[in-house]
C-alpha positions as CSV (number, residue, x, y, z in Angstrom):
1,X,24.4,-7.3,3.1
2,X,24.8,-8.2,-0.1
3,X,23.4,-6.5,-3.6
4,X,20.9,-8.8,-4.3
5,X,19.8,-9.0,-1.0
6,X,19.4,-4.9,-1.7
7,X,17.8,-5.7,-4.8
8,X,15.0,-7.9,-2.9
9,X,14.7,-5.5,-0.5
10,X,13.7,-2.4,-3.2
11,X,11.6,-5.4,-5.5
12,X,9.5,-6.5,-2.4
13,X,9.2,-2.3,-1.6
14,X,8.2,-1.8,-5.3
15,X,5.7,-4.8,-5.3
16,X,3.9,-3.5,-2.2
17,X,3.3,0.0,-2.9
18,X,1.7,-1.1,-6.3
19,X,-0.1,-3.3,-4.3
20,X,-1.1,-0.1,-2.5
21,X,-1.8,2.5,-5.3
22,X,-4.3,-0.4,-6.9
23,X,-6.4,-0.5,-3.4
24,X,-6.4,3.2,-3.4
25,X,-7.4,3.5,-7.1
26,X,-10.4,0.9,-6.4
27,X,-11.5,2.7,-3.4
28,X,-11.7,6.1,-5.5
29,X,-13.7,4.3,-8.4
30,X,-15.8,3.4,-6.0
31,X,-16.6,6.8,-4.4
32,X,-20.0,7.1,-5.7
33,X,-21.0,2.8,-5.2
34,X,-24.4,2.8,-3.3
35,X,-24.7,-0.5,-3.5
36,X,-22.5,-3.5,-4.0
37,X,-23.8,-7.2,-4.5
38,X,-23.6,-7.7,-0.5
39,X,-26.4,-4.7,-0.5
40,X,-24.5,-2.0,1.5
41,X,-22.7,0.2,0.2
42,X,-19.0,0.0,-1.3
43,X,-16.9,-0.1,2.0
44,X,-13.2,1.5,1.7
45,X,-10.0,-1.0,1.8
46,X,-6.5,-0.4,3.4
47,X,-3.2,-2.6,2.7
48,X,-1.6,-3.7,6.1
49,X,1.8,-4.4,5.7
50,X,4.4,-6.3,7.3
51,X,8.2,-7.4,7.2
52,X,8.8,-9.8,4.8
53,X,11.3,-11.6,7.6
54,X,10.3,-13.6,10.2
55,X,8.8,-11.5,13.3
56,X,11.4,-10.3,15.3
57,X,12.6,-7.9,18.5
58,X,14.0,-4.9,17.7
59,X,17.1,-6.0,19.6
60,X,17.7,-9.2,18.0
61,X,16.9,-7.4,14.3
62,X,19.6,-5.0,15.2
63,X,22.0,-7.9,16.1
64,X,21.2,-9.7,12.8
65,X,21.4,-6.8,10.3
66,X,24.8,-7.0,9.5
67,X,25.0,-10.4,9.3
68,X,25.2,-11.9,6.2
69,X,21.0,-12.5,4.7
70,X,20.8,-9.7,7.0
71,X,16.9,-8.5,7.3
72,X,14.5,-6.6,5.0
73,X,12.0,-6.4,2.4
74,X,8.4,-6.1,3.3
75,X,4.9,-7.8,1.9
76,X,1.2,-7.3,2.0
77,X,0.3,-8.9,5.1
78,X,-3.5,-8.1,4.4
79,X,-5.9,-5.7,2.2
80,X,-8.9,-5.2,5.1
81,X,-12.0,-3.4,4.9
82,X,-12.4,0.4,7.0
83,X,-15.5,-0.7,9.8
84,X,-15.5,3.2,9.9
85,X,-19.7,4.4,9.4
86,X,-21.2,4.6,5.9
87,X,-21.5,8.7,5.0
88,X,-25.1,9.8,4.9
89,X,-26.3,12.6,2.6
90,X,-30.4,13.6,1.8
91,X,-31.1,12.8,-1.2
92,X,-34.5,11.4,-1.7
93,X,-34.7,11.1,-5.0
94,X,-31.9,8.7,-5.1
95,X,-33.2,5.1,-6.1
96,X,-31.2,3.2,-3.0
97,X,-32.5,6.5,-0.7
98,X,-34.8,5.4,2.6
99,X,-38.4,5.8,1.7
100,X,-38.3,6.9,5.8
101,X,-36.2,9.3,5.9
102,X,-34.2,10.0,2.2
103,X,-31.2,9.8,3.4
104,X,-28.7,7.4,1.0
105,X,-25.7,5.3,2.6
106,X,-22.4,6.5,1.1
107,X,-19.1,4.9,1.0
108,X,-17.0,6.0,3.8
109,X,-14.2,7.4,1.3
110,X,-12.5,10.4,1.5
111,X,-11.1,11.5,-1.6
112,X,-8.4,14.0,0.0
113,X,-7.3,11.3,1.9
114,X,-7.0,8.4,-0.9
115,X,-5.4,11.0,-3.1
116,X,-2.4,11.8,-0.1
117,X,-2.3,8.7,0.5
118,X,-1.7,7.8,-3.3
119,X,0.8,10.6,-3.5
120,X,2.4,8.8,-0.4
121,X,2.8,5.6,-2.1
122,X,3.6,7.3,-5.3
123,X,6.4,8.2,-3.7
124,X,7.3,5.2,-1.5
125,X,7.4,3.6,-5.1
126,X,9.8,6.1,-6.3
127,X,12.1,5.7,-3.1
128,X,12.3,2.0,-4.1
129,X,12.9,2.7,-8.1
130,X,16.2,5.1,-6.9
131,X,17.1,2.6,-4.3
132,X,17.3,-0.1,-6.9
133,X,18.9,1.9,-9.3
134,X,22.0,3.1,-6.8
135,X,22.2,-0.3,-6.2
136,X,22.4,-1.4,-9.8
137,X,25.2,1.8,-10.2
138,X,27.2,0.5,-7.5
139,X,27.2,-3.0,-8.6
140,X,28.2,-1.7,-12.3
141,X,31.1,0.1,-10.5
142,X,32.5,-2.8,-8.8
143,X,32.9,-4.6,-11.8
144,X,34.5,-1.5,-13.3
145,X,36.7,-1.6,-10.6
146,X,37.5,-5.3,-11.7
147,X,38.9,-4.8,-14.9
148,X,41.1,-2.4,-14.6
């Protein structure tokens, strides 16, 4: 593989995961949305991704990786909506509460789990950052290597 084929690899990496942490930020602003121009209530998204390469078996990817172009790198295949049930908490006095009953439709966010999973692609970004970097050391060393 060659080093800017490593330096895609970690720049498509890097590109997704803030790809990711925006999503999750957006879903936690919206923790408290009741309503949302559609009328329901703000519904949580999650980033699908997929490989950047052309879809593959795993035993012809394992047959191409050291070739040279070699495979790698991923991308944002899709940012889809979580069909997973509204939350719903009493609270009568709540404008967008049911008259009925006065129970409100919450979003069906969970902040624990948008804050791991923002610590998770905190740190998927990171991996990519040091990934680029060893990259960038090695090259420098080669060329060191060169002049001498």
């Amino acid at each position: 593989m060659s080093i800017t084929r490593s330096f895609e690899i970690s720049a498509s990496g890097l590109t997704a995961e803030r790809v990711r942490m925006d999503v999750i930020s957006s879903n936690l602003a919206n923790v408290n949305a009741t309503r949302t121009p559609e009328g329901t209530p703000y519904r949580r998204r999650q980033v699908v991704f997929e490989s950047a390469d052309a879809p593959q078996s795993f035993a012809s990817l394992l047959q191409t990786a050291g070739r040279a172009g070699g495979t790698g790198g991923v991308r944002v295949a899709a940012i889809e909506p979580d069909f997973s049930d509204f939350k719903r908490v009493y609270n009568p006095g709540h404008p967008d509460a049911d008259p009925a009953t006065g129970y409100v439709l919450m979003p069906n966010i969970e902040p624990v789990i948008e804050m791991v999973d923002l610590m998770t692609a905190t740190r998927a970004y990171e991996a990519n950052v040091n990934a680029l970097n060893s990259a960038k050391q090695m090259q420098q060393k080669a060329l060191e290597i060169g002049r001498v």
